[in-house]
Backbone as a chain_set.jsonl record, in Angstrom:
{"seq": "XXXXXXXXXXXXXXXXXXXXXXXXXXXXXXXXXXXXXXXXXXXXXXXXXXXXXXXXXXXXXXXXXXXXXXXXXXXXXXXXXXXXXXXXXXXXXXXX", "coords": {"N": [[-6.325, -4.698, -7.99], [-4.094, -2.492, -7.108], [-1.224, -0.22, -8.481], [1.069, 1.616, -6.081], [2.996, 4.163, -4.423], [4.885, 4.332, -1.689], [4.249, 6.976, 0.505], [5.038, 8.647, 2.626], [3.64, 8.414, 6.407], [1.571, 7.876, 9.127], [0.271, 8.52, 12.109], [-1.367, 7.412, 14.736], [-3.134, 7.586, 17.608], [-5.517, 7.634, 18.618], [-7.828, 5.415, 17.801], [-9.922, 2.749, 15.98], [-10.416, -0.073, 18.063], [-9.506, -2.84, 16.777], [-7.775, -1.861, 14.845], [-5.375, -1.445, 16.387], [-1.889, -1.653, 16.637], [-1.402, -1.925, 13.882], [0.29, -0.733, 11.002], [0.193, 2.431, 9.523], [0.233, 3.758, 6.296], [0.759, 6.304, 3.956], [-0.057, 6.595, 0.591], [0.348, 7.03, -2.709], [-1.453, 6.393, -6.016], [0.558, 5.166, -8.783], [1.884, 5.113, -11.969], [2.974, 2.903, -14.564], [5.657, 2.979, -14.315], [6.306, 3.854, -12.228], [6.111, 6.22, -11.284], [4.403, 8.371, -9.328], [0.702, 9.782, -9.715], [-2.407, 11.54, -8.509], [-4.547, 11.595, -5.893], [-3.305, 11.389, -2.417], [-3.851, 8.979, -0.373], [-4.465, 6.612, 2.673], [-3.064, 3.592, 3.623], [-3.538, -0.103, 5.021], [-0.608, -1.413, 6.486], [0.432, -4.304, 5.819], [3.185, -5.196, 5.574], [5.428, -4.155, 6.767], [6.222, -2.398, 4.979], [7.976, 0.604, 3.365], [8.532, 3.984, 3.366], [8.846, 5.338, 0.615], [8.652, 3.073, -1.114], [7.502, 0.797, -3.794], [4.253, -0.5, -3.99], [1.83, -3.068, -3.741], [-1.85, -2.559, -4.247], [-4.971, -3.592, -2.168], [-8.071, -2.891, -2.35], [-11.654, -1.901, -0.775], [-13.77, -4.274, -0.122], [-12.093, -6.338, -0.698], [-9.592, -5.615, 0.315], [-9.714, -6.57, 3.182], [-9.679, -9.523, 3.326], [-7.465, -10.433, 3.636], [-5.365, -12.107, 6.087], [-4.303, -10.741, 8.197], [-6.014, -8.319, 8.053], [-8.878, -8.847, 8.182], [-12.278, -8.598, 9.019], [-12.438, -6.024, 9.75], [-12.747, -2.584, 10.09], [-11.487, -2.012, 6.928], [-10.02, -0.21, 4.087], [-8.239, -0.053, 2.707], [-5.345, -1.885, 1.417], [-2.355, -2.662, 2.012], [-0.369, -5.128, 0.234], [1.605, -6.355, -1.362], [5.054, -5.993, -1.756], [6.791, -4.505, -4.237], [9.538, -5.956, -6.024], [10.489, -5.464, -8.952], [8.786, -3.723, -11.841], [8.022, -4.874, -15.043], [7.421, -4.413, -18.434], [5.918, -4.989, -21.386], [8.849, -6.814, -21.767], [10.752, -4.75, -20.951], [12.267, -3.42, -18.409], [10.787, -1.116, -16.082], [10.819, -0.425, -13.536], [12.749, -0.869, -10.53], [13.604, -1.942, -7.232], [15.789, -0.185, -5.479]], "CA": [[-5.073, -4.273, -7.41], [-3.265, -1.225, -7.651], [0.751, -0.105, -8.123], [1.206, 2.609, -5.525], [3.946, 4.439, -3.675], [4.587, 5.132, -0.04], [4.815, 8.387, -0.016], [4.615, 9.075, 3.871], [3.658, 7.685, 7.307], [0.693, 8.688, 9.58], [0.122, 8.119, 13.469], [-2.774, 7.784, 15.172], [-3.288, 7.058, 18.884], [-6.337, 6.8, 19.482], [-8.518, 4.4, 16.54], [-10.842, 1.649, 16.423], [-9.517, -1.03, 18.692], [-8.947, -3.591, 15.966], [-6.513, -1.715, 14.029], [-3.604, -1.302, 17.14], [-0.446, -2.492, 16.457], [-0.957, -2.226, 12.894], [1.209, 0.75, 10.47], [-0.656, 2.835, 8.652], [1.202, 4.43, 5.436], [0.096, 7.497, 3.286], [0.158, 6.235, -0.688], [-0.501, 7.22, -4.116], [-1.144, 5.776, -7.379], [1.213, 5.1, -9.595], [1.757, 4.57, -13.144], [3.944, 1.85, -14.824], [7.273, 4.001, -14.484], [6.646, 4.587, -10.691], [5.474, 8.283, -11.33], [3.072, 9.354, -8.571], [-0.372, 10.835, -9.605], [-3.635, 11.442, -7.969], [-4.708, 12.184, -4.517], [-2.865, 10.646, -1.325], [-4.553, 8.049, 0.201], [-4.267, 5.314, 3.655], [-3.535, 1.642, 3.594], [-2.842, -0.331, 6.461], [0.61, -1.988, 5.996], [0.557, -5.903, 6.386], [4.467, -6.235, 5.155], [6.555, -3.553, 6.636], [6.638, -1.386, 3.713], [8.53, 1.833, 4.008], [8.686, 5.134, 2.412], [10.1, 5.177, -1.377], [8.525, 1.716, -1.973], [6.341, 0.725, -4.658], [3.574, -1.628, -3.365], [0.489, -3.13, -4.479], [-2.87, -2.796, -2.689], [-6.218, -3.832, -2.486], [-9.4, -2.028, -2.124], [-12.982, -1.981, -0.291], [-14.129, -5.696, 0.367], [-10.916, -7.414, -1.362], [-9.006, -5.319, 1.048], [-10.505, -7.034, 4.277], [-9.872, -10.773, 2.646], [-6.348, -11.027, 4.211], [-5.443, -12.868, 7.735], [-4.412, -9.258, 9.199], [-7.206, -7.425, 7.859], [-10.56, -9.983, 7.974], [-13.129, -8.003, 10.077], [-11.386, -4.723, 10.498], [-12.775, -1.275, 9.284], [-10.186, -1.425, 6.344], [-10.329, 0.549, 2.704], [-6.782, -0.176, 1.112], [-4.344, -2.583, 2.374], [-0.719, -2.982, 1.456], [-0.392, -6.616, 0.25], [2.943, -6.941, -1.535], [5.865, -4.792, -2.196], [7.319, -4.347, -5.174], [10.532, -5.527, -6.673], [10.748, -4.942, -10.612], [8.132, -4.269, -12.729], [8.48, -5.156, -16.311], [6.732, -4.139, -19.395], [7.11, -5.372, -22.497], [10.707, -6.986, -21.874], [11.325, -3.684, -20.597], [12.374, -3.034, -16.615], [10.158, 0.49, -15.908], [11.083, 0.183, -11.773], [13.445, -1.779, -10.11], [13.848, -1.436, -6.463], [16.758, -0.497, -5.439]], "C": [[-4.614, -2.984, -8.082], [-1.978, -1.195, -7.146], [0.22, 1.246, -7.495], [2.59, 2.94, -5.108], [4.157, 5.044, -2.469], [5.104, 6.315, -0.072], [5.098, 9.274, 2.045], [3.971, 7.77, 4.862], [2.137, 8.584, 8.332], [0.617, 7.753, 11.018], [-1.121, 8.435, 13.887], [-3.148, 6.71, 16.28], [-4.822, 6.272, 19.483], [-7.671, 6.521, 18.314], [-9.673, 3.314, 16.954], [-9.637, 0.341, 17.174], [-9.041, -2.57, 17.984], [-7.879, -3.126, 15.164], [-5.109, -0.78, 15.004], [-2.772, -2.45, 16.679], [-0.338, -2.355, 14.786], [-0.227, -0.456, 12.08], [0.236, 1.15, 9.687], [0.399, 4.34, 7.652], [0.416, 5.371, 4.821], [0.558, 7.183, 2.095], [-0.396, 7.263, -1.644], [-0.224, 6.268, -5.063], [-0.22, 6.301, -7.684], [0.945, 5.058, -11.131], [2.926, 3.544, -13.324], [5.322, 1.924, -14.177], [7.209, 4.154, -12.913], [6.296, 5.697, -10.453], [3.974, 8.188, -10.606], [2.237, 9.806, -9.01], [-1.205, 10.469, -8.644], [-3.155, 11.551, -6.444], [-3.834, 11.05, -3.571], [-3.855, 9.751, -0.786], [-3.867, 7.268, 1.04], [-4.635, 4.418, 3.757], [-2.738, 1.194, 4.904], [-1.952, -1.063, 5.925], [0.561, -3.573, 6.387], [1.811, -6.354, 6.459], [5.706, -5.589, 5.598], [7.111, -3.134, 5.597], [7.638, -0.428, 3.907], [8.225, 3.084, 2.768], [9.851, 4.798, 0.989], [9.558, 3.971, -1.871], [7.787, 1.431, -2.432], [5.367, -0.481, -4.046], [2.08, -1.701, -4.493], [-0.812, -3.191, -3.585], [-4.016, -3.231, -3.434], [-7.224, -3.206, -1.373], [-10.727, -2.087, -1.901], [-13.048, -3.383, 0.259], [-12.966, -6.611, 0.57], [-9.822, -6.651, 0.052], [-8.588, -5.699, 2.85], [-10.265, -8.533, 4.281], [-8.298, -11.354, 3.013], [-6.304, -11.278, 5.46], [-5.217, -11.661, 8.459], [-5.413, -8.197, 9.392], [-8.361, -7.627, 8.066], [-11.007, -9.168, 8.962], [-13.108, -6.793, 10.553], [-12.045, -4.049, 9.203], [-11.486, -0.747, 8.37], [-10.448, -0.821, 4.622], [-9.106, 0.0, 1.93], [-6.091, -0.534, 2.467], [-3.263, -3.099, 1.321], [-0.91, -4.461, 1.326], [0.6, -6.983, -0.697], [3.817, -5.323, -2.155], [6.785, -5.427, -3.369], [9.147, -4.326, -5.811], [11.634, -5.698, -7.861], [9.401, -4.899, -11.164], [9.027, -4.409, -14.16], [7.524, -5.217, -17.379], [7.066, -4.585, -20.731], [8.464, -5.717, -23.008], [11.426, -5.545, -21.473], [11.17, -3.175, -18.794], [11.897, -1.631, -16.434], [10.627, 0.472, -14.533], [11.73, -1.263, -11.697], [13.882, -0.856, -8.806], [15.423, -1.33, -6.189], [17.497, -0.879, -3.655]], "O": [[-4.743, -2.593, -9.242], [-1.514, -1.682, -6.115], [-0.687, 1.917, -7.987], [3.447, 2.097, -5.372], [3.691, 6.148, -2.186], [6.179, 6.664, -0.562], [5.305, 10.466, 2.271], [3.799, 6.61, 4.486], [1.84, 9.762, 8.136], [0.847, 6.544, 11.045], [-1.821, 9.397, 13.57], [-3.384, 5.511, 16.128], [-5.169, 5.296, 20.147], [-8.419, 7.459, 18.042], [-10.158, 3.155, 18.074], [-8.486, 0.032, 16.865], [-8.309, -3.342, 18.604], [-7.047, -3.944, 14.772], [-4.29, 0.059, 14.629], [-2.939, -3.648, 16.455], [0.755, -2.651, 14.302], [-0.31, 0.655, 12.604], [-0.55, 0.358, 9.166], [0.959, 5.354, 8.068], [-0.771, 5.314, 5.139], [1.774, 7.37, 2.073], [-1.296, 8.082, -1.46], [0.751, 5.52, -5.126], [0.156, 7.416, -7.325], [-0.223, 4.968, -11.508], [3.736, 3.335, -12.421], [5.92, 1.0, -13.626], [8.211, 4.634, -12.385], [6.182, 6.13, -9.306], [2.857, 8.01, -11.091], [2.59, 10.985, -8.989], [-1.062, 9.453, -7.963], [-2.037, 11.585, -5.931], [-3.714, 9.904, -4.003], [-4.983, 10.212, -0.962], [-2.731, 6.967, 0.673], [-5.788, 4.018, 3.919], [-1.83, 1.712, 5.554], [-2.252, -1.524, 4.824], [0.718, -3.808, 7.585], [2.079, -7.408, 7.035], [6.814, -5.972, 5.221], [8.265, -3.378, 5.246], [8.335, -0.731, 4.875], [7.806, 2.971, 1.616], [10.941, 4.327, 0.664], [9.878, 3.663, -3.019], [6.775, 1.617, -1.755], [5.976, -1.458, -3.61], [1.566, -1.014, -5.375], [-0.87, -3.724, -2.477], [-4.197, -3.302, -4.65], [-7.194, -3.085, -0.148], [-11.299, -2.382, -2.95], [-12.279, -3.618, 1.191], [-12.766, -7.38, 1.51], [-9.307, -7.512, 0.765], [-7.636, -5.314, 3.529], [-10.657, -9.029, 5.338], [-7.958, -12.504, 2.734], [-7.168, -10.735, 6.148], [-5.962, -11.481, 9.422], [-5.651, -7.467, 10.355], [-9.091, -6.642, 8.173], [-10.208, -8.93, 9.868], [-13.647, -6.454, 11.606], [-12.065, -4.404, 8.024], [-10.741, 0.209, 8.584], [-11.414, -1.375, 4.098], [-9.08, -0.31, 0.739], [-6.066, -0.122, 3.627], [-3.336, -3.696, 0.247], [-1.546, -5.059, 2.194], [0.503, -8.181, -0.966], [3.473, -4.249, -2.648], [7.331, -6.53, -3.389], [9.848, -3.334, -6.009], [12.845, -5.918, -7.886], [8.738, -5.93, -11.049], [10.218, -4.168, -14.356], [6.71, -6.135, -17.283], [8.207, -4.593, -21.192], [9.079, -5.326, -24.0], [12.615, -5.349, -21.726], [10.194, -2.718, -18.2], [12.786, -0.818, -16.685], [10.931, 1.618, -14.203], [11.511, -2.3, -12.322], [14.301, 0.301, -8.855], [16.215, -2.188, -6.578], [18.661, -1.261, -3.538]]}, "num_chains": 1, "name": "protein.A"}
């Protein structure tokens, strides 16, 4: 799993015919704190995510292993959103 953040939204009409109806968000890693690095990347959304929200995903095979995703050309899939982490007794993100 990875902490990411939606950073954006992407449309796209015309796809493989297993992944209509579903959202497809534009992420990056995170670090602990919520701070954005590294390249953008697309996960398909299983939870109604939105922009600004920290989520966690999963990647290649593991990504494919949920009831929305099973069978579907998928790479990174949103699979919970985020709200607090906590580090060492210490709150680094808290949604607000």
């Amino acid at each position: 799993m990875q902490i990411a953040k939606v950073i954006g939204t992407t449309v796209s009409t015309i796809k493989d015919q297993t992944l209509g109806g579903r959202k497809l968000l534009i992420l990056r890693q995170t670090d602990v704190d919520g701070v954005p690095y590294g390249k953008p990347y697309v996960a398909v959304d299983t939870l109604d995510a939105g922009v600004g929200d920290l989520v966690l995903t999963a990647h290649g095979s593991s990504g494919r292993m949920t009831e929305l995703t099973k069978n579907r050309p998928i790479d990174a899939v949103i699979m919970a959103v985020v709200d607090h982490l906590e580090i060492r007794n210490q709150v680094t993100y808290r949604k607000e």
